[in-house]
BAZA-850213 format. One record per residue: residue number from 1; residue in three letters; x, y negated, z of N, C-alpha, C, O in turn. Coordinates in nm, 3 decimals. Layout:
N
> num,residuo,nX,nY,nZ,caX,caY,caZ,cX,cY,cZ,oX,oY,oZ
> NUM,ALA,X,Y,Z,X,Y,Z,X,Y,Z,X,Y,Z
...
This chain:
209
> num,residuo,nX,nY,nZ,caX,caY,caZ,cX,cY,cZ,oX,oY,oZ
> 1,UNK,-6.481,3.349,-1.056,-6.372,3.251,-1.068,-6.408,3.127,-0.986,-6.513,3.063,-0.986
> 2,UNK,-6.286,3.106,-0.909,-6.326,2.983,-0.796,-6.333,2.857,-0.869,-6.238,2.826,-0.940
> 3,UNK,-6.442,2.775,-0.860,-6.382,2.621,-0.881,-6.270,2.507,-0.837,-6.241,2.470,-0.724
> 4,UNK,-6.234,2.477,-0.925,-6.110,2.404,-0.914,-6.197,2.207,-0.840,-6.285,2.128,-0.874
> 5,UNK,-6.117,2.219,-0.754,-6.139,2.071,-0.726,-6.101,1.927,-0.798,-5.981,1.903,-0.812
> 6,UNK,-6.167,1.860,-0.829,-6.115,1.756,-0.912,-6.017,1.681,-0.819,-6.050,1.637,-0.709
> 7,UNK,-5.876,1.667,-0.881,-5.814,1.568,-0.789,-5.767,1.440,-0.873,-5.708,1.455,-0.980
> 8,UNK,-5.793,1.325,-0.826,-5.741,1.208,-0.866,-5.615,1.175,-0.839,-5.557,1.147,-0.734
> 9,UNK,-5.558,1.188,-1.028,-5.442,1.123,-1.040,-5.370,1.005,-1.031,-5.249,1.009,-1.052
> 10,UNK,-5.422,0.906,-1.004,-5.443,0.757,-1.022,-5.535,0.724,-0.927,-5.656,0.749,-0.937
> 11,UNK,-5.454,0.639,-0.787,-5.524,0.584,-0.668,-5.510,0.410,-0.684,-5.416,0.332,-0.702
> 12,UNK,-5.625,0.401,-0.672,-5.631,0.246,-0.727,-5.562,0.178,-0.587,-5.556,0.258,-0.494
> 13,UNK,-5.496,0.008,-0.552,-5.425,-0.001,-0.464,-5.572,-0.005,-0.342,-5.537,0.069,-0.250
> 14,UNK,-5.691,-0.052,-0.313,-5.752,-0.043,-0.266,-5.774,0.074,-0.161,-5.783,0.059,-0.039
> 15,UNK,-5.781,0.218,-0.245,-5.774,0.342,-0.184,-5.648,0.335,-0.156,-5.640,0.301,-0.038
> 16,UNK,-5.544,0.347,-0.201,-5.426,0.378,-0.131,-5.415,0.290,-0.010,-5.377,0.345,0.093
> 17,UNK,-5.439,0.177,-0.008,-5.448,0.080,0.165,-5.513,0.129,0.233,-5.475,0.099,0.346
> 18,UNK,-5.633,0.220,0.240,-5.750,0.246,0.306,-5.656,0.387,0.357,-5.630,0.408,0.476
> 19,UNK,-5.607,0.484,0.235,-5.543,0.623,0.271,-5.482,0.586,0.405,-5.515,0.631,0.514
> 20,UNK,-5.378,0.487,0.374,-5.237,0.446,0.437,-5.324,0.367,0.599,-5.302,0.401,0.716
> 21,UNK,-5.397,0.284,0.563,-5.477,0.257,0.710,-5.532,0.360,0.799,-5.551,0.341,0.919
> 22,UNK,-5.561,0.485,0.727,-5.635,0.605,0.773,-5.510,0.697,0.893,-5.546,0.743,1.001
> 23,UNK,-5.415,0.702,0.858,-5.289,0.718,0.912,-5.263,0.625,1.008,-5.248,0.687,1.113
> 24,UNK,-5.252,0.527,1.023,-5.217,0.424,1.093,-5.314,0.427,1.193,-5.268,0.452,1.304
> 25,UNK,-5.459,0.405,1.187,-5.585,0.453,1.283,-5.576,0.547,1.369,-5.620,0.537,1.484
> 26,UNK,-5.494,0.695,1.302,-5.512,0.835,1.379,-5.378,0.824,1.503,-5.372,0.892,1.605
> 27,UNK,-5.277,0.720,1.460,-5.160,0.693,1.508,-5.225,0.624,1.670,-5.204,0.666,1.784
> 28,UNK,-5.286,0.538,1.635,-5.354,0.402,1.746,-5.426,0.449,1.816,-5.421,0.418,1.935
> 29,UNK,-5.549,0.570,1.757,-5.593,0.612,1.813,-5.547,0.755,1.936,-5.583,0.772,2.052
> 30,UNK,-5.465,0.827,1.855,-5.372,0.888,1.967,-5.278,0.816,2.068,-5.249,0.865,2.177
> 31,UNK,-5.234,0.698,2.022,-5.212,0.612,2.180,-5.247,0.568,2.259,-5.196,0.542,2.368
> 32,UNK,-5.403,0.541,2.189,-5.494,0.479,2.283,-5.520,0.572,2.400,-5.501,0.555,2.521
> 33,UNK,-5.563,0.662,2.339,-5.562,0.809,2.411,-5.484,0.862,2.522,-5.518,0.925,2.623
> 34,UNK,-5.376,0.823,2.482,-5.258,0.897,2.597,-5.247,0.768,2.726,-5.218,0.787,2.844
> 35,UNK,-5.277,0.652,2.667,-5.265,0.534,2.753,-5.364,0.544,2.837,-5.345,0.514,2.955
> 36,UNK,-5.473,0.582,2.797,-5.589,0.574,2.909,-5.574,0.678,2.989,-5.594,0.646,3.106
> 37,UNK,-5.539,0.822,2.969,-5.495,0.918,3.025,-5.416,0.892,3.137,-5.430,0.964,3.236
> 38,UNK,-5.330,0.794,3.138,-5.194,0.735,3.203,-5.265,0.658,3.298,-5.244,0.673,3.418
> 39,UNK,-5.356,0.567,3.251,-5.433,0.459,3.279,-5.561,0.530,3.454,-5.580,0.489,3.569
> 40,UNK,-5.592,0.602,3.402,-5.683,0.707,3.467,-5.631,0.753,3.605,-5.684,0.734,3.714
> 41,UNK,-5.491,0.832,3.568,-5.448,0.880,3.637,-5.384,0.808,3.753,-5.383,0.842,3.872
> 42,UNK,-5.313,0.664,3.677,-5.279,0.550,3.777,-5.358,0.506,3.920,-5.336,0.497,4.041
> 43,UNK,-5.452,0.488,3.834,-5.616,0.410,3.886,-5.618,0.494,4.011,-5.611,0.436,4.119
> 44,UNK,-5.625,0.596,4.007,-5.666,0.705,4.072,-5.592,0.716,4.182,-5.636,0.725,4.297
> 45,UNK,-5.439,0.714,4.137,-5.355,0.761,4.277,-5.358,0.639,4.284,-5.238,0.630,4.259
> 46,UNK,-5.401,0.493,4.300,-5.403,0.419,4.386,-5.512,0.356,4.475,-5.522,0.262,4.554
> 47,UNK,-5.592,0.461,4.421,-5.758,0.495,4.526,-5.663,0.556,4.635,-5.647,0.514,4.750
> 48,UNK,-5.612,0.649,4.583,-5.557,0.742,4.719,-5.474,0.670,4.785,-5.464,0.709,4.902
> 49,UNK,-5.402,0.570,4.755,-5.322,0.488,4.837,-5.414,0.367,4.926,-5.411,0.308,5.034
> 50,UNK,-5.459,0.372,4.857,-5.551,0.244,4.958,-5.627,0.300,5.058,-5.672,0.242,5.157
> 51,UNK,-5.644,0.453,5.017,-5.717,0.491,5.153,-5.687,0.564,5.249,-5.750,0.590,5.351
> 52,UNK,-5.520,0.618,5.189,-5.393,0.632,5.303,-5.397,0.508,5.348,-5.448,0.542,5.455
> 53,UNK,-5.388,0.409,5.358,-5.374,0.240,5.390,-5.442,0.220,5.516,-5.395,0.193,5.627
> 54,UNK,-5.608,0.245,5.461,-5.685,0.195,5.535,-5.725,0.333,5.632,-5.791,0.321,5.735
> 55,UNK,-5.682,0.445,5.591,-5.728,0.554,5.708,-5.880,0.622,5.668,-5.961,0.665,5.750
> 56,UNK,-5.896,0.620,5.525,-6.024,0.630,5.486,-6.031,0.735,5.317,-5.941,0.753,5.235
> 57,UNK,-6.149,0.777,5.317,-6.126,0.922,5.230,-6.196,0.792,5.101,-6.289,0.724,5.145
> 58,UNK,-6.155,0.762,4.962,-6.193,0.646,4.862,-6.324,0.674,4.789,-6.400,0.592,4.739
> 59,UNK,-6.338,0.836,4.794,-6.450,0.917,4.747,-6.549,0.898,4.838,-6.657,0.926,4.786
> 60,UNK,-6.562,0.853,4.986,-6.661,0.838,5.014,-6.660,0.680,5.066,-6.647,0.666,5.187
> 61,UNK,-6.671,0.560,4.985,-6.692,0.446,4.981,-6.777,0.404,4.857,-6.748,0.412,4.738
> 62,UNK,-6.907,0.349,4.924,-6.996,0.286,4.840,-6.935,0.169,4.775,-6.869,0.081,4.829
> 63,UNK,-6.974,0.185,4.627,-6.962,0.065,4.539,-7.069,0.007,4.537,-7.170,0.055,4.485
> 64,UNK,-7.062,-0.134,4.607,-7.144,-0.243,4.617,-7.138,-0.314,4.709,-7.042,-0.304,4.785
> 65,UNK,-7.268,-0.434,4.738,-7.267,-0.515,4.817,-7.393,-0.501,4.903,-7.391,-0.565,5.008
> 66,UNK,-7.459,-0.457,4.886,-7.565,-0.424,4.951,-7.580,-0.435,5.166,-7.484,-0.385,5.225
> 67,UNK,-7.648,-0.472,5.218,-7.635,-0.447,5.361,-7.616,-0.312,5.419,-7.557,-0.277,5.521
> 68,UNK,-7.720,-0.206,5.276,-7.658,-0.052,5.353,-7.542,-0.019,5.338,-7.472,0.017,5.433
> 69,UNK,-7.499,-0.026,5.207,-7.392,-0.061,5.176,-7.266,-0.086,5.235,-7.171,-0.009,5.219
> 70,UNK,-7.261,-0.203,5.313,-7.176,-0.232,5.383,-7.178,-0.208,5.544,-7.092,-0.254,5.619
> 71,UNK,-7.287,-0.130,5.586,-7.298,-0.098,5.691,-7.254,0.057,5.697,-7.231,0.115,5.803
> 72,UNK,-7.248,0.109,5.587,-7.141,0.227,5.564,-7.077,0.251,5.582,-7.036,0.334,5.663
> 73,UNK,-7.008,0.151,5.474,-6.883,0.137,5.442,-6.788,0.090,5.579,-6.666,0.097,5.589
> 74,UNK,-6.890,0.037,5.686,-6.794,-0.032,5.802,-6.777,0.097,5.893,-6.674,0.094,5.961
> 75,UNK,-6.831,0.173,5.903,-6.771,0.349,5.961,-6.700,0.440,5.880,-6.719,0.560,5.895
> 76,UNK,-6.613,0.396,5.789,-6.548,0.512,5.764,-6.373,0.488,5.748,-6.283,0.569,5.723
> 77,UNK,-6.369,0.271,5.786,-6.165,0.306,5.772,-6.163,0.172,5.796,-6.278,0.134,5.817
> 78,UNK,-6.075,0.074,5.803,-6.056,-0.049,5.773,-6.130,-0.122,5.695,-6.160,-0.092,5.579
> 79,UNK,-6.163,-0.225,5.757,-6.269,-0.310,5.679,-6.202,-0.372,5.544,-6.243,-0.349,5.429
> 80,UNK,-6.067,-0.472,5.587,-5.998,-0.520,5.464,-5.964,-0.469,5.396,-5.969,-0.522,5.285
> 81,UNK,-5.884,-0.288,5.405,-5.896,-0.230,5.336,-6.038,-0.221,5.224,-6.062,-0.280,5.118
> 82,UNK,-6.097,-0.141,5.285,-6.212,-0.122,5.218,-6.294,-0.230,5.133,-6.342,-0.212,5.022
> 83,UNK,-6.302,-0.370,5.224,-6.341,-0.515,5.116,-6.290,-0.465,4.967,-6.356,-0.440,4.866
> 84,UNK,-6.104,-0.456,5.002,-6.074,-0.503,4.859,-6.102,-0.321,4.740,-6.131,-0.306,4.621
> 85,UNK,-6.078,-0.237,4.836,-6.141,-0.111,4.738,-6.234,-0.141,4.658,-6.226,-0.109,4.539
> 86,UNK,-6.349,-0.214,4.712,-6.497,-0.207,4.638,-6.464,-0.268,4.512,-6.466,-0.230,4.395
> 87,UNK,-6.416,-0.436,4.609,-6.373,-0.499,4.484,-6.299,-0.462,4.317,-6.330,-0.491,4.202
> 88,UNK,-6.184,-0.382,4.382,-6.143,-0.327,4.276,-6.186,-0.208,4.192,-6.131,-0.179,4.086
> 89,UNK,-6.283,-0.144,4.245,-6.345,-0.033,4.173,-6.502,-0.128,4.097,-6.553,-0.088,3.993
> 90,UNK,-6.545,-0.229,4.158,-6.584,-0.296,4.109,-6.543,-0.337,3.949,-6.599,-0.317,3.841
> 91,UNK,-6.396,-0.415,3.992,-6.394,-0.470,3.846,-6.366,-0.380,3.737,-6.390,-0.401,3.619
> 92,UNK,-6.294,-0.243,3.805,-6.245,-0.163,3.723,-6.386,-0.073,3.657,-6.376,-0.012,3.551
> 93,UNK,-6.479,-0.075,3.715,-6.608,-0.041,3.614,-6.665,-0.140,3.552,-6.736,-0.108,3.457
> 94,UNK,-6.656,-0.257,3.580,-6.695,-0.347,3.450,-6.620,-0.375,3.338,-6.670,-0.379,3.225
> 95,UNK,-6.484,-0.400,3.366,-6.410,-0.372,3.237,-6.431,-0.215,3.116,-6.408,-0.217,2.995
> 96,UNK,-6.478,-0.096,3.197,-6.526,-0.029,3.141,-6.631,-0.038,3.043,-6.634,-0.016,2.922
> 97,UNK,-6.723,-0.081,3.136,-6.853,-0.087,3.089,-6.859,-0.208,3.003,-6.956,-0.203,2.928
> 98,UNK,-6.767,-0.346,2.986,-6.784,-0.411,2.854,-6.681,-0.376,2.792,-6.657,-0.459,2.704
> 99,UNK,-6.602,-0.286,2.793,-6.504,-0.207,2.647,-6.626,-0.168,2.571,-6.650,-0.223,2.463
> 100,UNK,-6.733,-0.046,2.638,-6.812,0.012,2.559,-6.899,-0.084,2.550,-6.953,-0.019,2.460
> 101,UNK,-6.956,-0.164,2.556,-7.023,-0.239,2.515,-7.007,-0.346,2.402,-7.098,-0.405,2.342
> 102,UNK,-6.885,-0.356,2.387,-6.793,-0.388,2.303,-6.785,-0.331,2.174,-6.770,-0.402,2.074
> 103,UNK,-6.798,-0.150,2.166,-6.781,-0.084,2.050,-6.971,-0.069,2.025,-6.971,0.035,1.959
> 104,UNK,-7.084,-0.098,2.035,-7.214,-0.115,2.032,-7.168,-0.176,1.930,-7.059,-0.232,1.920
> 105,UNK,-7.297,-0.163,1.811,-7.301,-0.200,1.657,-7.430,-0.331,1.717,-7.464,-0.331,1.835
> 106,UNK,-7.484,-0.424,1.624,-7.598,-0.476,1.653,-7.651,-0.379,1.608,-7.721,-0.376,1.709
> 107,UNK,-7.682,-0.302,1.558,-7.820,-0.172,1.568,-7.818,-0.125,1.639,-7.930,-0.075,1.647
> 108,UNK,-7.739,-0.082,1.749,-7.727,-0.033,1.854,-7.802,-0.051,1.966,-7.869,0.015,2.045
> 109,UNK,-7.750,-0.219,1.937,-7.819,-0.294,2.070,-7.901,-0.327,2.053,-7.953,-0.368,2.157
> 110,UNK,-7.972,-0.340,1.951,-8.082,-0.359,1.906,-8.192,-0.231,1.932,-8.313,-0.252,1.936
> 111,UNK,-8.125,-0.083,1.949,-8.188,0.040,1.954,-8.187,0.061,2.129,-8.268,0.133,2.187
> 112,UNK,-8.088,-0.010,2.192,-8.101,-0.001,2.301,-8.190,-0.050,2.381,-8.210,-0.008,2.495
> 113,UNK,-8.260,-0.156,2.319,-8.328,-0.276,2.396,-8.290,-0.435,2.398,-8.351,-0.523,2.459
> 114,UNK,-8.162,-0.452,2.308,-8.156,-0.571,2.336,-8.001,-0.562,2.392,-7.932,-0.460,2.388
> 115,UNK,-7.968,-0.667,2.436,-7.820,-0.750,2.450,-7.859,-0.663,2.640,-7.825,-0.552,2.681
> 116,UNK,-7.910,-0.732,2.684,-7.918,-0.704,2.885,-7.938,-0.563,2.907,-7.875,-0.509,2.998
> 117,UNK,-8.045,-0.476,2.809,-8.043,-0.362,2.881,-7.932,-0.262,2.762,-7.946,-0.140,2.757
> 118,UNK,-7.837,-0.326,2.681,-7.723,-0.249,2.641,-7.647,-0.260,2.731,-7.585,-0.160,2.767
> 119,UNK,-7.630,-0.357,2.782,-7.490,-0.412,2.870,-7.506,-0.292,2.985,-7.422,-0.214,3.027
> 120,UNK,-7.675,-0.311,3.025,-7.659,-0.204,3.168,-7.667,-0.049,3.126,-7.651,0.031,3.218
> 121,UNK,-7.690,0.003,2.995,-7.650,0.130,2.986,-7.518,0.175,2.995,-7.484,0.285,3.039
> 122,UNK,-7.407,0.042,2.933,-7.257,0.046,2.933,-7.216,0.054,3.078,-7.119,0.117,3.119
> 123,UNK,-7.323,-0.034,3.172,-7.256,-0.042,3.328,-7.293,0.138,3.389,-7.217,0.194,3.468
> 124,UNK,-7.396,0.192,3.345,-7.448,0.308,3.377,-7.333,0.439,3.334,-7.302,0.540,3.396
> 125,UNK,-7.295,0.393,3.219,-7.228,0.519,3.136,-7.052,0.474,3.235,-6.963,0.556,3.260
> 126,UNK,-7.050,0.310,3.276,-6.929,0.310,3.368,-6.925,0.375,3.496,-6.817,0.413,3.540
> 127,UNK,-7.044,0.396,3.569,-7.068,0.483,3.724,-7.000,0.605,3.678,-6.894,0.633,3.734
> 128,UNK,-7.041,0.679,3.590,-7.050,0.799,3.585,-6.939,0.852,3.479,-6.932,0.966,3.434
> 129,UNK,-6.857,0.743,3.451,-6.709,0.778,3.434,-6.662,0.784,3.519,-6.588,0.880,3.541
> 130,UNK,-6.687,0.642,3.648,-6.596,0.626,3.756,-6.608,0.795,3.857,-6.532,0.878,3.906
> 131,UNK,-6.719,0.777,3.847,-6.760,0.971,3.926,-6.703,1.059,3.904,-6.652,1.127,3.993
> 132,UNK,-6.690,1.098,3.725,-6.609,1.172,3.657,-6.480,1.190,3.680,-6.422,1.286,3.732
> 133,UNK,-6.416,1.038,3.616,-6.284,1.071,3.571,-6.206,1.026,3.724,-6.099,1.075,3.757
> 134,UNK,-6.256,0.958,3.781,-6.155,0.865,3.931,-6.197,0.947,4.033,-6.107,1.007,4.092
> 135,UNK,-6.326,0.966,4.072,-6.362,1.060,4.179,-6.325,1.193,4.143,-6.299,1.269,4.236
> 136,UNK,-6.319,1.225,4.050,-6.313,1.352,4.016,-6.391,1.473,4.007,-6.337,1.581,3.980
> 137,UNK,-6.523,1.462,4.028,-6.617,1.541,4.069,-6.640,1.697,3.956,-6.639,1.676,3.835
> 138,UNK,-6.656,1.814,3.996,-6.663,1.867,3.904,-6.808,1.903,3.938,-6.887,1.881,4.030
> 139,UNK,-6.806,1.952,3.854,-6.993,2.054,3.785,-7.011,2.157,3.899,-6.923,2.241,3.923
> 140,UNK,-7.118,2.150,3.964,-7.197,2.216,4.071,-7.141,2.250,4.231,-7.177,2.329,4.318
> 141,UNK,-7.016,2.128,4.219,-6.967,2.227,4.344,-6.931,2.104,4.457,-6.886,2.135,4.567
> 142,UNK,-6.957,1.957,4.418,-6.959,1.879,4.512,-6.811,1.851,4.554,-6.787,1.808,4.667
> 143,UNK,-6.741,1.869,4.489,-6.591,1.908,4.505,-6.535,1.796,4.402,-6.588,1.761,4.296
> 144,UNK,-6.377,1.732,4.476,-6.309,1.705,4.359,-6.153,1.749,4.335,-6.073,1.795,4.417
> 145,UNK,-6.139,1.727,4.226,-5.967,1.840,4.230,-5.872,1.760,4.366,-5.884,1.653,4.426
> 146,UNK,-5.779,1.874,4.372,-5.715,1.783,4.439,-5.766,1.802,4.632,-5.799,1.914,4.669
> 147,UNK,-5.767,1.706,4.716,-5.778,1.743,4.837,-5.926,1.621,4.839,-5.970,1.578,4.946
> 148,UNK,-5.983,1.583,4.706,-6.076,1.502,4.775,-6.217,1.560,4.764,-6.284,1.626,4.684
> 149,UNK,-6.226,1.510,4.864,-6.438,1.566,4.896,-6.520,1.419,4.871,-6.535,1.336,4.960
> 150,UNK,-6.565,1.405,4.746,-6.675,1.307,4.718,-6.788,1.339,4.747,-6.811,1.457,4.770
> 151,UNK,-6.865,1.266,4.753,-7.029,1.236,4.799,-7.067,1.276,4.673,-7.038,1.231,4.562
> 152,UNK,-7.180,1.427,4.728,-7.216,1.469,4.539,-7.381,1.398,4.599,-7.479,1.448,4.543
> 153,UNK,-7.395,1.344,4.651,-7.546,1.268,4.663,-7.586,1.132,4.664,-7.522,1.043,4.720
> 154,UNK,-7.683,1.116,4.608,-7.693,0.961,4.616,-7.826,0.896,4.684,-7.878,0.979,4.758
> 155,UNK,-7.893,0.780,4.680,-8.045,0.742,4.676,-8.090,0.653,4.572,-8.053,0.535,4.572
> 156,UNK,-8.167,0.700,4.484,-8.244,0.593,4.447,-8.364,0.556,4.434,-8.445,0.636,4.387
> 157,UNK,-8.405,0.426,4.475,-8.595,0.423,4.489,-8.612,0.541,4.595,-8.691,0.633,4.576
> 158,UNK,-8.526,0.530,4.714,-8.588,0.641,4.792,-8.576,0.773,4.799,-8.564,0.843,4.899
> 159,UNK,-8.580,0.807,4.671,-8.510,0.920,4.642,-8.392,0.983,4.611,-8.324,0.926,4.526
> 160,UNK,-8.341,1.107,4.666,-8.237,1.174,4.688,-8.218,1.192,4.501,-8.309,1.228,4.427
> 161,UNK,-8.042,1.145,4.443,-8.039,1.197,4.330,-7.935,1.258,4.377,-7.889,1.239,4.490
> 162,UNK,-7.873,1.363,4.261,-7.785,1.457,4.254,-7.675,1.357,4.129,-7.710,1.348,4.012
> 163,UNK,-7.575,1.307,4.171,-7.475,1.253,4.062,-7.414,1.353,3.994,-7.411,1.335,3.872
> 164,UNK,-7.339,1.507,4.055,-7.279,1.532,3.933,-7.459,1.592,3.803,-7.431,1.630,3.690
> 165,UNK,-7.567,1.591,3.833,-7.651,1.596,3.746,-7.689,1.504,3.661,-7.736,1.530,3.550
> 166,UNK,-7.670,1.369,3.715,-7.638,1.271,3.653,-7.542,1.227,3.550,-7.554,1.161,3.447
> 167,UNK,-7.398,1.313,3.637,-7.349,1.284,3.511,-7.339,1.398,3.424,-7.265,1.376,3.328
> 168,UNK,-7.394,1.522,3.429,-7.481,1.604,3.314,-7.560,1.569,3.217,-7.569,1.624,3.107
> 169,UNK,-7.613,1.486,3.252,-7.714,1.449,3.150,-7.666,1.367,3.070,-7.685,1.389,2.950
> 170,UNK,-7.573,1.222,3.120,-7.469,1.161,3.070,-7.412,1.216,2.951,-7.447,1.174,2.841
> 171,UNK,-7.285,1.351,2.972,-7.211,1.441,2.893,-7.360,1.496,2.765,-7.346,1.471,2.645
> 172,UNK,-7.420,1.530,2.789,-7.547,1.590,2.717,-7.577,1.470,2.610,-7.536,1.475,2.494
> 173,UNK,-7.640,1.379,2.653,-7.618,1.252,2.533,-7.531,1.229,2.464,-7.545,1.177,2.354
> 174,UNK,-7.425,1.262,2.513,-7.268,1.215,2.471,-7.250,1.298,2.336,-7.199,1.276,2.226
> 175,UNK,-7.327,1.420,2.407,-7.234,1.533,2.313,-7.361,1.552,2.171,-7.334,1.579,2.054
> 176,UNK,-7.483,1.530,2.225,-7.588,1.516,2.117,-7.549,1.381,2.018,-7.545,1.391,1.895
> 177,UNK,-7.525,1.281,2.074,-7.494,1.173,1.971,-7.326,1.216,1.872,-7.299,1.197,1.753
> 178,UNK,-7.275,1.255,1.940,-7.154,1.290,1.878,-7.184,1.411,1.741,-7.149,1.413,1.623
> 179,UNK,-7.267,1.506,1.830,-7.324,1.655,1.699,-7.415,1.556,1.533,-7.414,1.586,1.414
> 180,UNK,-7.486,1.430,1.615,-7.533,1.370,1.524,-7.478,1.322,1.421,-7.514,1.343,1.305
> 181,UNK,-7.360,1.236,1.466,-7.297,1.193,1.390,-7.201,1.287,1.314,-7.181,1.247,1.199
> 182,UNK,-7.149,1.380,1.340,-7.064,1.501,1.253,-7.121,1.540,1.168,-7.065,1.552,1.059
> 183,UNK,-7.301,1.586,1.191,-7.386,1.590,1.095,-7.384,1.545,1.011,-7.387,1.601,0.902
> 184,UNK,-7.378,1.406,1.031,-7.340,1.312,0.915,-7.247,1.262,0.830,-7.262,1.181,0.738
> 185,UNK,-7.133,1.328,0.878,-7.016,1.290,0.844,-6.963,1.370,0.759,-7.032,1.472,0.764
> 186,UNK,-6.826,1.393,0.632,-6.792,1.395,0.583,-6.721,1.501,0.656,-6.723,1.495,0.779
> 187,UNK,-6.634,1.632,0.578,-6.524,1.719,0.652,-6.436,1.662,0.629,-6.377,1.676,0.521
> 188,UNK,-6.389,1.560,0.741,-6.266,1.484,0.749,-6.172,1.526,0.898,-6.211,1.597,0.991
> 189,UNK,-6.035,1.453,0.881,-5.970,1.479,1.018,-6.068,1.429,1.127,-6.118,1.490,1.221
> 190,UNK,-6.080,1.306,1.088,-6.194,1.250,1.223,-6.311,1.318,1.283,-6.346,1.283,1.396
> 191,UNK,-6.378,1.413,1.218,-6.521,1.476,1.232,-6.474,1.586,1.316,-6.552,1.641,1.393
> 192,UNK,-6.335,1.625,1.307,-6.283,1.714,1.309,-6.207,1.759,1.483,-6.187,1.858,1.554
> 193,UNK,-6.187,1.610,1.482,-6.152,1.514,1.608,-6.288,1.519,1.694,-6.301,1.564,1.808
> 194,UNK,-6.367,1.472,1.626,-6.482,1.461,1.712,-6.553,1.586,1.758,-6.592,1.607,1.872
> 195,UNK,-6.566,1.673,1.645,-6.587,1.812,1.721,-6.517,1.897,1.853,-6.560,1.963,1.948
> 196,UNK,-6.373,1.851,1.798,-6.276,1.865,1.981,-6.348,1.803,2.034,-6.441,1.876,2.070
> 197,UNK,-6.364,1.702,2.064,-6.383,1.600,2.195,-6.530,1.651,2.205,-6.583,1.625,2.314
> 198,UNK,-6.613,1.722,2.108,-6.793,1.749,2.192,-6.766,1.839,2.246,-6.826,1.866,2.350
> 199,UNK,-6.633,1.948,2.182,-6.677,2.099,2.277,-6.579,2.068,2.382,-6.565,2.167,2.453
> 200,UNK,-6.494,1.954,2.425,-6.392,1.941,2.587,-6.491,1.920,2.630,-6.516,1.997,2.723
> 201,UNK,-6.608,1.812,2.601,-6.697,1.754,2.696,-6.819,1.865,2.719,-6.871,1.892,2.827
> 202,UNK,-6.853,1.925,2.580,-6.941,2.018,2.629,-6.929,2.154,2.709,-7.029,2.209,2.755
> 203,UNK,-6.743,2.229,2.733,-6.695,2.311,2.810,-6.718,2.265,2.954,-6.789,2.329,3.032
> 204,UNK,-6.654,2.148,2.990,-6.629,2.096,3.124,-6.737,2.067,3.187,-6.722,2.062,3.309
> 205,UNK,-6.850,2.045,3.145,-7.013,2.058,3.201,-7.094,2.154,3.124,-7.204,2.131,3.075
> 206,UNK,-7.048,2.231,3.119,-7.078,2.384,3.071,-7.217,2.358,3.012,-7.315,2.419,3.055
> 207,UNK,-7.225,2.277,2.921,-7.361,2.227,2.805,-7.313,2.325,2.658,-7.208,2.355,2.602
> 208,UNK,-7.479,2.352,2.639,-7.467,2.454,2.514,-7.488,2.398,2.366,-7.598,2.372,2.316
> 209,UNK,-7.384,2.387,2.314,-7.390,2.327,2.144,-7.333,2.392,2.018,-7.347,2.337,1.909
C-alpha cells in the first residue's frame, strides 16, 4: 500500500505570497529568456552589418587595444569601421560580464578571490560567451553557423590556445556547478529547469553528465 502524501490544508498568507511569487519568477524568468535570445541574435546581425560596412569578416577582429592588436586589425577592412566594432564588442562584453557579476553572492566572491579577481572571472566567462553565442563558434570544427569563419586560435603568454577548448572547459564548469546545485536542491520546477539548461549546455559541447 502506497503512502499517501501529507497535503496542507491551510496555507498561511506568507506561503501563499511566496507560492504566488514562485509563478510570477517562472513568468520573468521566461522573458528574460526570450529577450536575450532576441537580444543575441540582434547583436549579432549587427556584427554582420558593420562588417558589410567596413568590407571586413567581424569574426576575425581582435578585441582590444593592444599594438598587435591594432596592427591586425589595420589589414583586414576599414579602420573607422573597425575602431568602432572593437568598441562596441567591447562594451557589449562588459555589460555581460558585470550582469554576472552582479548575480555573485558575497560567498562567492569571497570563494573566488575577492571583489578584482571575481570581476575578471565574469570578464573571462564574457569572452567566451562573446565566442559562443556572437561569433558563433561550434565544437571542433573552427566553424561558425551561418557563412562566418572565426579565428578558432588564439595566443597567450606566447602560447598558441585553442578557444573553442576554452570555451569547453567554460561549459564543463558551468554544467558541474549547475549538477551541484540540483544535488542540492529540492524536486522542484526550477531544478527541473536547471537540469534542461545542463543537458542543452552539456549536448552542444558534447560533455558527459
Amino acid at each position: 500500500m502506497s503512502k499517501k502524501v501529507k497535503t496542507v490544508s491551510t496555507i498561511s498568507a506568507v506561503r501563499k505570497a511566496l507560492f504566488v511569487q514562485s509563478k510570477e519568477l517562472l513568468g520573468t524568468f521566461k522573458s528574460a529568456c526570450e529577450s536575450h535570445l532576441t537580444a543575441v541574435g540582434d547583436i549579432r546581425a549587427h556584427f554582420v552589418a558593420l562588417g558589410k560596412e567596413g568590407n571586413f569578416n567581424f569574426c576575425e577582429v581582435i578585441i582590444g587595444d593592444t599594438p598587435q592588436a591594432n596592427k591586425k586589425n589595420e589589414t583586414l577592412g576599414d579602420p573607422e569601421v573597425i575602431a568602432h566594432t572593437v568598441q562596441f564588442a567591447t562594451n557589449i562584453r562588459e555589460i555581460h560580464a558585470q550582469a554576472t557579476f552582479a548575480l555573485y553572492s558575497a560567498d562567492q566572491i569571497k570563494a573566488k578571490g575577492g571583489v578584482e579577481k571575481a570581476l575578471e572571472k565574469a570578464r573571462n566567462a564574457a569572452k567566451t560567451w562573446y565566442v559562443e553565442a556572437i561569433k558563433g563558434t561550434k565544437r571542433n570544427t573552427g566553424k561558425a553557423t551561418g557563412t562566418f569563419k572565426p579565428q578558432s586560435k588564439g595566443k597567450k603568454n606566447g602560447k598558441v590556445t585553442d578557444l573553442v577548448e576554452v570555451a569547453d572547459q567554460q561549459a564543463q564548469n558551468y554544467v558541474n556547478a549547475i549538477t551541484a546545485l540540483i544535488d542540492s536542491a529540492p524536486d522542484t520546477d526550477s531544478a527541473n529547469s536547471l537540469r534542461e539548461i545542463r543537458e542543452l549546455i552539456a549536448g552542444y559541447h558534447a560533455l558527459d553528465i
